[in-house]
C-alpha positions as CSV (number, residue, x, y, z in Angstrom):
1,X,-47.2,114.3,13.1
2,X,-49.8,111.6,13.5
3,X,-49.1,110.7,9.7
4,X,-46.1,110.2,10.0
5,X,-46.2,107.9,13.3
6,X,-48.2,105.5,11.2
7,X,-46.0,105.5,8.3
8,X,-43.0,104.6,10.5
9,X,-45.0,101.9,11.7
10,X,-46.5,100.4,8.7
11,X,-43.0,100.2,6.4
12,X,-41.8,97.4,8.5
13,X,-45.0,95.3,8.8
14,X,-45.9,95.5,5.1
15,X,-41.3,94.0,4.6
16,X,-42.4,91.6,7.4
17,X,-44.8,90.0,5.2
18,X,-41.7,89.4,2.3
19,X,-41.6,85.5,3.7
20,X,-38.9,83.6,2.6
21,X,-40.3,80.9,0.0
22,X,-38.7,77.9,-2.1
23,X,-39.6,77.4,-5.9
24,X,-41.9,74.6,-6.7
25,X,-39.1,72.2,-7.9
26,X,-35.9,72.0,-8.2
27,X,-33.3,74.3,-10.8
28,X,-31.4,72.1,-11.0
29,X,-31.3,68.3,-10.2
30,X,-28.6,65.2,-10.4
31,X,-29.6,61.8,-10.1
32,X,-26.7,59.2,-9.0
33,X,-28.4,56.0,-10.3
34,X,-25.4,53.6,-8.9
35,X,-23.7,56.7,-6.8
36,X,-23.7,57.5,-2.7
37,X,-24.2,61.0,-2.1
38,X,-23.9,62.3,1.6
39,X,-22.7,65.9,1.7
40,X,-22.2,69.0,-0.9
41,X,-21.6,72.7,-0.2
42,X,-21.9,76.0,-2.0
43,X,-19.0,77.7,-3.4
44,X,-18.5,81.3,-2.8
45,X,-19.6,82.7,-6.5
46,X,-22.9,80.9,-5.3
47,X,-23.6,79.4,-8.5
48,X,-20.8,76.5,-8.7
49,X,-21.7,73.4,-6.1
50,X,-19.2,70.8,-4.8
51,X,-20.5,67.3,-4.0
52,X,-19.0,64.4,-2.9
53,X,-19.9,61.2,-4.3
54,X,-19.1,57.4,-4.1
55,X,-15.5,57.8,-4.9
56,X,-14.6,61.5,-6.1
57,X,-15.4,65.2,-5.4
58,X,-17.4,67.1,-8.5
59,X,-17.9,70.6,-9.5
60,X,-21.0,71.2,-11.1
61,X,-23.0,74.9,-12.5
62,X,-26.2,75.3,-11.2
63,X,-26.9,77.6,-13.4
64,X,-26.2,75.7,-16.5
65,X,-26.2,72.4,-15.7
66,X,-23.0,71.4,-16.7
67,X,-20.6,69.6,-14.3
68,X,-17.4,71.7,-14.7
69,X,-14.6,68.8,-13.7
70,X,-14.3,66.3,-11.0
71,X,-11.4,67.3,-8.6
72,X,-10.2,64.0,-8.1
73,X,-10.7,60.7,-5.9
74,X,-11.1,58.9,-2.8
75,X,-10.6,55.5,-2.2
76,X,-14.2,54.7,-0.7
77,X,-17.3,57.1,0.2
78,X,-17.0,60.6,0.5
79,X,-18.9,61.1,3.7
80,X,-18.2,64.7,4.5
81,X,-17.0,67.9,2.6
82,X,-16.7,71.5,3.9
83,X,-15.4,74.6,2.4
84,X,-13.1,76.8,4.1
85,X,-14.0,80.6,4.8
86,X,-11.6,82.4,2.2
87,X,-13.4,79.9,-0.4
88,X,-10.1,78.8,-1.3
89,X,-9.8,75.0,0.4
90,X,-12.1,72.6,-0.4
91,X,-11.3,69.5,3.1
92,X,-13.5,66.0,2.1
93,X,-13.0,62.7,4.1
94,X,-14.1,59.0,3.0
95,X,-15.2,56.2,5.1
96,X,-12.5,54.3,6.1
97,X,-10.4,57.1,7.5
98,X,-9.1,59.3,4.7
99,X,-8.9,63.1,4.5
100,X,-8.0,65.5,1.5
101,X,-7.7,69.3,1.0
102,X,-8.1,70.2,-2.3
103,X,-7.1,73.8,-3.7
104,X,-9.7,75.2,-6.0
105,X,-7.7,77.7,-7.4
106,X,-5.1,75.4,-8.8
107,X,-8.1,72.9,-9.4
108,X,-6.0,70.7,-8.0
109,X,-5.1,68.0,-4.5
110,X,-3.2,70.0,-2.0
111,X,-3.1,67.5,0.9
112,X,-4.1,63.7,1.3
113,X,-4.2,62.0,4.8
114,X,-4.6,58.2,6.4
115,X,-5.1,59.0,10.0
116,X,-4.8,55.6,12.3
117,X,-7.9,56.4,13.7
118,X,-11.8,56.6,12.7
119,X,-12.5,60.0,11.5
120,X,-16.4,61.7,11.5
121,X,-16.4,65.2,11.0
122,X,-13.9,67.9,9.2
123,X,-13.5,71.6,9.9
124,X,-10.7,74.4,8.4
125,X,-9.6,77.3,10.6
126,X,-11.0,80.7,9.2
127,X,-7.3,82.0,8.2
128,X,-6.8,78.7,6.1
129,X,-3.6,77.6,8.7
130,X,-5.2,74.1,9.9
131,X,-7.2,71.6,9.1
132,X,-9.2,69.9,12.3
133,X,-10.9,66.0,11.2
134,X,-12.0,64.4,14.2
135,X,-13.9,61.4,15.6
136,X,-13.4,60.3,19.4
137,X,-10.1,62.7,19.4
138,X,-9.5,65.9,17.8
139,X,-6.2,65.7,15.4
140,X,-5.1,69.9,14.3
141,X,-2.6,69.9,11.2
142,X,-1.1,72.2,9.4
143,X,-3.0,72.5,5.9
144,X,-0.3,73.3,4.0
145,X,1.8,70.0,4.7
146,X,-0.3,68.2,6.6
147,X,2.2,67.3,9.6
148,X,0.2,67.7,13.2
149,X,0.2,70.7,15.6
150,X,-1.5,69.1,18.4
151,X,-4.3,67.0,19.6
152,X,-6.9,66.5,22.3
153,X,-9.8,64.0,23.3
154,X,-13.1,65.7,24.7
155,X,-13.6,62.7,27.1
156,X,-15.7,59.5,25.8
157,X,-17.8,60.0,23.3
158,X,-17.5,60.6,19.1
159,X,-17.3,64.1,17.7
160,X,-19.9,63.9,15.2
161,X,-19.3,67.7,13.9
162,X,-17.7,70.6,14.6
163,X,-17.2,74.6,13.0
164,X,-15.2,77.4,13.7
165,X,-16.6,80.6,15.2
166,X,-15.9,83.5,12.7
167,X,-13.1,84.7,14.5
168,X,-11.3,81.5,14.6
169,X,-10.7,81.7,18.4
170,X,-13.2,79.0,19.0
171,X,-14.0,75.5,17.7
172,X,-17.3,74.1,18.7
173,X,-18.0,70.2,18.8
174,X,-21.2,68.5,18.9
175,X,-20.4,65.1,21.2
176,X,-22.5,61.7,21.1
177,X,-22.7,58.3,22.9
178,X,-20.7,58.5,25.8
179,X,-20.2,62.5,26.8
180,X,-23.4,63.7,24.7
181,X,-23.2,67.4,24.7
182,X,-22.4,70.8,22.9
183,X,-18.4,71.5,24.2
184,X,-16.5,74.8,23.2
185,X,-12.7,75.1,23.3
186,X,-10.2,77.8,23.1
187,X,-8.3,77.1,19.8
188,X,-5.3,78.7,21.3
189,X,-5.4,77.6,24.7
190,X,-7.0,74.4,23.8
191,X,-9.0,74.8,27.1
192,X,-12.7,73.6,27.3
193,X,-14.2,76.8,27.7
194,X,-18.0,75.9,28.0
195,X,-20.2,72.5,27.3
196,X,-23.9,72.8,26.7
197,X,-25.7,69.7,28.2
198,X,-28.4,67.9,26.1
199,X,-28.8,64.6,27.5
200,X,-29.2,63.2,23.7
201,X,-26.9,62.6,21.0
202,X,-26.0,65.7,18.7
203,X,-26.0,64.9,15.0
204,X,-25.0,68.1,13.6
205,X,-24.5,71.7,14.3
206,X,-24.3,75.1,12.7
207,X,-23.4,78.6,13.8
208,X,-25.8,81.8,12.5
209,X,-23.5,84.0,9.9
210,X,-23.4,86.8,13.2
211,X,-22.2,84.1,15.6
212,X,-24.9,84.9,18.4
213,X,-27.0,81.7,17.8
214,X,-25.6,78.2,17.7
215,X,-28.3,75.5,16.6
216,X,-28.0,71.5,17.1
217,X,-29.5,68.5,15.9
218,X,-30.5,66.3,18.5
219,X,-31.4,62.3,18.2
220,X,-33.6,60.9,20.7
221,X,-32.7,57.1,21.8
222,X,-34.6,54.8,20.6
223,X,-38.2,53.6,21.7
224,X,-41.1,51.4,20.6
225,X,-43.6,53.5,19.3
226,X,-42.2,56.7,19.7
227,X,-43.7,59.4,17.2
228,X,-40.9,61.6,17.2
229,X,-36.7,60.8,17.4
230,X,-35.1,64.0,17.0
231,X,-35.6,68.1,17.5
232,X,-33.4,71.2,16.9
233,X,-32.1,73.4,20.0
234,X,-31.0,76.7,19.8
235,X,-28.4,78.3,22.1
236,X,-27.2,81.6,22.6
237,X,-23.4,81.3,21.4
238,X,-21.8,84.2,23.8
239,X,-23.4,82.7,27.1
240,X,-24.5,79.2,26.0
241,X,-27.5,79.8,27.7
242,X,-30.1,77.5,25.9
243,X,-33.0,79.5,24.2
244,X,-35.4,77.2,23.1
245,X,-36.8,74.1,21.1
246,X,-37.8,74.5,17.7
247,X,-40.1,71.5,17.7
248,X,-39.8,67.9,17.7
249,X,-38.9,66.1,14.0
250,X,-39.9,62.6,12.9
251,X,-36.8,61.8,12.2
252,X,-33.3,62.4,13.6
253,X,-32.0,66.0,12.1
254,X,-29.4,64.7,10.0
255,X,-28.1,68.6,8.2
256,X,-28.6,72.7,9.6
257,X,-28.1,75.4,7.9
258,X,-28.8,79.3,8.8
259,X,-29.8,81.5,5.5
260,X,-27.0,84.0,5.2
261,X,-28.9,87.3,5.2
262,X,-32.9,86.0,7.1
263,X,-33.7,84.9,10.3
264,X,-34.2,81.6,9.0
265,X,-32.9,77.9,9.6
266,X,-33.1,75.1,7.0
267,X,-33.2,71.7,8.4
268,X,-32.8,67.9,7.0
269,X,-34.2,64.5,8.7
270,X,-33.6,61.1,8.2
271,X,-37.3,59.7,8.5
272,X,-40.1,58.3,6.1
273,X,-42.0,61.6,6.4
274,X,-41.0,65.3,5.3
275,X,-38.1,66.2,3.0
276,X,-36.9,69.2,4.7
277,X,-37.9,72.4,6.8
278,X,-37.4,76.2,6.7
279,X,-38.1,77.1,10.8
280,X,-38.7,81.0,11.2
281,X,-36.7,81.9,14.0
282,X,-38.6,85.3,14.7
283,X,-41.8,83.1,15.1
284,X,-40.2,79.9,16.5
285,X,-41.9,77.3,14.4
286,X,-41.9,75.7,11.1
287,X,-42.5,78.1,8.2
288,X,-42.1,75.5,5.2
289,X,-42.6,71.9,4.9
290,X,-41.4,70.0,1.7
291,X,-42.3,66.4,1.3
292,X,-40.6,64.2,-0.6
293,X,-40.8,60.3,-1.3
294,X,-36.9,59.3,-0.8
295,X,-36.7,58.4,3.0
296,X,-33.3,60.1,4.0
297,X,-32.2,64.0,3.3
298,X,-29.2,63.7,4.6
299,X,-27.7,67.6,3.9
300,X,-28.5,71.1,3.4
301,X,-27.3,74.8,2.7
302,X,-27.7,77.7,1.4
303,X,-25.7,79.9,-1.0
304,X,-23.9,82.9,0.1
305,X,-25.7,85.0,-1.7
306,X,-29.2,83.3,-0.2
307,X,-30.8,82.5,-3.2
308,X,-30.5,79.2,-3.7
309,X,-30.9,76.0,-1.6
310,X,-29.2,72.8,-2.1
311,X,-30.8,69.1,-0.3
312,X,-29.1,65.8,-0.5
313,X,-31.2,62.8,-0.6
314,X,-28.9,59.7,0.3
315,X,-29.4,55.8,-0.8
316,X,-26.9,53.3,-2.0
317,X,-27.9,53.9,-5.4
318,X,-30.7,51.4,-5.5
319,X,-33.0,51.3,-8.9
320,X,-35.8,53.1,-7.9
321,X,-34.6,55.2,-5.1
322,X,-31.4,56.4,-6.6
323,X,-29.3,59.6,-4.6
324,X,-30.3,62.8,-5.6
325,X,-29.0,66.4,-5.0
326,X,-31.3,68.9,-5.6
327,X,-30.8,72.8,-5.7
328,X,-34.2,75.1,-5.2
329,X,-34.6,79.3,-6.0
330,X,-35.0,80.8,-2.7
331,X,-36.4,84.4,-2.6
332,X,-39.7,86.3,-1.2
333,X,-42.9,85.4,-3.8
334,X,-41.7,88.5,-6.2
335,X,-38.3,86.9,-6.2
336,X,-39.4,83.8,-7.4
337,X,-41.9,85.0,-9.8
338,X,-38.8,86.4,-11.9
339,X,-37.2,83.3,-11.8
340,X,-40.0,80.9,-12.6
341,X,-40.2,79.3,-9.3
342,X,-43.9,80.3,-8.7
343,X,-47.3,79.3,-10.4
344,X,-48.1,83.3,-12.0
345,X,-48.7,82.9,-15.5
346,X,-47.9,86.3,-16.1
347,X,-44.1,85.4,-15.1
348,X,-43.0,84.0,-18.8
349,X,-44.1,86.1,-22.3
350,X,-45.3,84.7,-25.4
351,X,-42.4,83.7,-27.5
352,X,-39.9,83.8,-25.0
353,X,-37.8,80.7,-24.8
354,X,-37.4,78.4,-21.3
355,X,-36.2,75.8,-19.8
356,X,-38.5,73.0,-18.7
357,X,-38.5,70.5,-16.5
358,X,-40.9,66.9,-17.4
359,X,-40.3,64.0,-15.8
360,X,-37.3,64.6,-13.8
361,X,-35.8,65.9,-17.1
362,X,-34.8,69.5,-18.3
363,X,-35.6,70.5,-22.2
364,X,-36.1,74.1,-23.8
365,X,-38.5,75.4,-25.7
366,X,-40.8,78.6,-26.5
367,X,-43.7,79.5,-24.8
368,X,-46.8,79.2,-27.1
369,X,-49.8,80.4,-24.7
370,X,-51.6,80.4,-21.3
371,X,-54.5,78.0,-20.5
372,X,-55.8,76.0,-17.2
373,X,-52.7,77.5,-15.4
374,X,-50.3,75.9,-17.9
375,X,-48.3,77.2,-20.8
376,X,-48.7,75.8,-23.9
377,X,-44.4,75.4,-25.0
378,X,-43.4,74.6,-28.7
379,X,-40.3,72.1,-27.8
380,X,-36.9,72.6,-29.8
381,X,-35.8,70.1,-31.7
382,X,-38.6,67.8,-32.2
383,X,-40.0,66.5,-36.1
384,X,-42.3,66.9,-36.9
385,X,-43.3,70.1,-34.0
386,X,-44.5,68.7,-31.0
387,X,-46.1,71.0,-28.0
388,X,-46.1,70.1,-24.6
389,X,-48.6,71.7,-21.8
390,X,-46.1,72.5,-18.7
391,X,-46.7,73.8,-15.2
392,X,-45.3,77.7,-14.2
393,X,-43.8,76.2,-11.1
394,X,-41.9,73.7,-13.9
395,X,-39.6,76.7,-16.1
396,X,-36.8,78.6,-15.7
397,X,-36.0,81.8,-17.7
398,X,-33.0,81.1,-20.4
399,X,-30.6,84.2,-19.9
């Protein structure tokens, strides 16, 4: 009997030690030399990513590396982009007031909109019936035709985002400048059901996948030689009792994002410092740090199916510090190893053919052998043969 106690006990401590971990570098990488990049989400088959760029919305394989079309265009930056929950809609709005819906299964525009006021944040109702855009008042249309159902203002303030609940019953809003605050509504009623005080601004928010946590960005006001301008609180959704801080962040949190299946939150800053965080909720601290030298990660997320991570790093396209979207392998160290995000030189055979990436660049060719915790790779298509020492964390498998 005694046996079996411990073993009961020990299963669960031994999976507890499976930490979520992110590959070395990026799978898969675009550089916009002269572009703006501010927001991209996941699509539903995981592997396809959507980002929005200085004037259009692309489709690109992160698998392959291939951008599969661009959707169409906007007439200035693409500031936000959201997908809705049947995977269907794809809503994107551009600076200077303009919001589309774009059908991905025709591959084509569905709906394009010029509201007459200043718009910040986008949202589409789980059944795929209205799309919500917002900035100091909340405009509902219908998505098919775009006409409007209603409206409402929160009070003073800007609506800098917002998301459904899972059920569609609730839309949450995160509130800034004037009526800073976390403020929940009926979507039927259209009755302010609860707001969450925070005395600071909220940047951004994100619900968890079960709809029991809500987590928000928070901006601290400004003050001369301050260490630290932003943190993430979590609240307990049903009761909007608040739970805790996860820790104070250089930088203003700029992008959330809860892994679909862990107990885990990614995080993205605008600061000087670190790149972006994993926090382990079960612990209630940082779990991974990733630093990177472009100053503003401006979005994050994960795929559905939890294995892959995409961060935005926003500029104007300056030489030098051009955007960037990256997209990382997520998975425990075992995970990783059989995707080549990890430094185990047992991971890739001799002969077998990879992808590797050298200087921000992605070529193929065969591994040759091991030595000072590099492989030796035979590169394709070079006269005469040319073989290039590469680090583990640096391949990726060619399927």
């Amino acid at each position: 009997m005694r046996k079996m106690i411990w073993l009961c006990i020990l299963i669960p401590l031994a999976a507890s030690l499976q930490a979520l971990e992110i590959g070395n570098n990026p799978r898969f990488s675009i550089r916009y030399e002269t572009a703006f990049v501010n927001r991209a989400v996941f699509l539903r088959d995981s592997q396809t990513i959507a980002v929005g760029t200085t004037k259009d919305v692309q489709l690109w394989d992160t698998r392959s590396g291939q951008k599969i079309k661009t959707l169409g265009s906007h007439a200035n930056k693409v500031m936000n982009i959201v997908l809705s929950k049947t995977g269907r809609y794809l809503a994107t709005y551009a600076y200077g007031a303009e919001v589309k819906v774009w059908d991905l299964k025709a591959g084509s525009e569905r709906t394009a909109l010029k509201p007459a006021d200043y718009t910040h944040s986008i949202a589409i109702s789980p059944d795929d019936q209205f799309l919500v855009h917002a900035g100091e008042t909340v405009h509902v249309r219908n998505l098919g035709n775009g006409t409007e159902a209603f409206q409402f203002k929160p009070g003073t303030g800007l609506v800098t985002d917002m998301q459904f609940d899972n059920t569609g019953r609730y839309l949450v809003l995160g509130l800034s400048n004037g009526n800073k605050g976390i403020e929940i509504y009926d979507f039927t009623t259209r009755k302010l059901v609860r707001r969450i005080e925070t005395g600071m601004d909220v940047t951004c928010l994100v619900l968890s996948p079960d709809n029991q946590l809500l987590a928000a960005g928070l901006m601290y006001p400004e003050q001369r030689g301050q260490q630290f301008s932003g943190s993430i609180t979590m609240v307990s959704f049903p009761t909007g009792q608040k739970l805790y801080e996860l820790g104070k962040t250089k930088g203003h949190v700029t992008g959330l994002a809860f892994h679909p299946q862990e107990n885990i939150l990614a995080s993205t800053q605008y600061s000087s410092s670190p790149s972006f965080y994993l926090w382990d909720l079960k612990q209630k601290k940082a779990s991974y740090e990733k630093k990177d030298v472009r100053r503003n990660t401006e979005a994050v997320g994960f795929s559905p199916d939890g294995k892959s991570l995409f961060v935005v790093n926003t500029s104007f396209g300056n030489l030098g510090n051009p955007s960037k979207l990256d997209v990382y392998d997520t998975g425990t160290k075992a995970d990783l190893s059989q995707t080549g995000g990890s430094n185990d030189l047992s991971t890739f055979k001799k002969g077998q053919r990879v992808r590797a990436l050298i200087n921000t660049q992605w070529y193929t060719g065969v591994v040759d052998k091991t030595g000072n915790g590099h492989y030796l790779l035979k590169m394709d298509n070079r006269q005469p043969e040319y073989w290039k020492w590469v680090r583990p964390g640096d391949l990726r498998p060619i399927k």
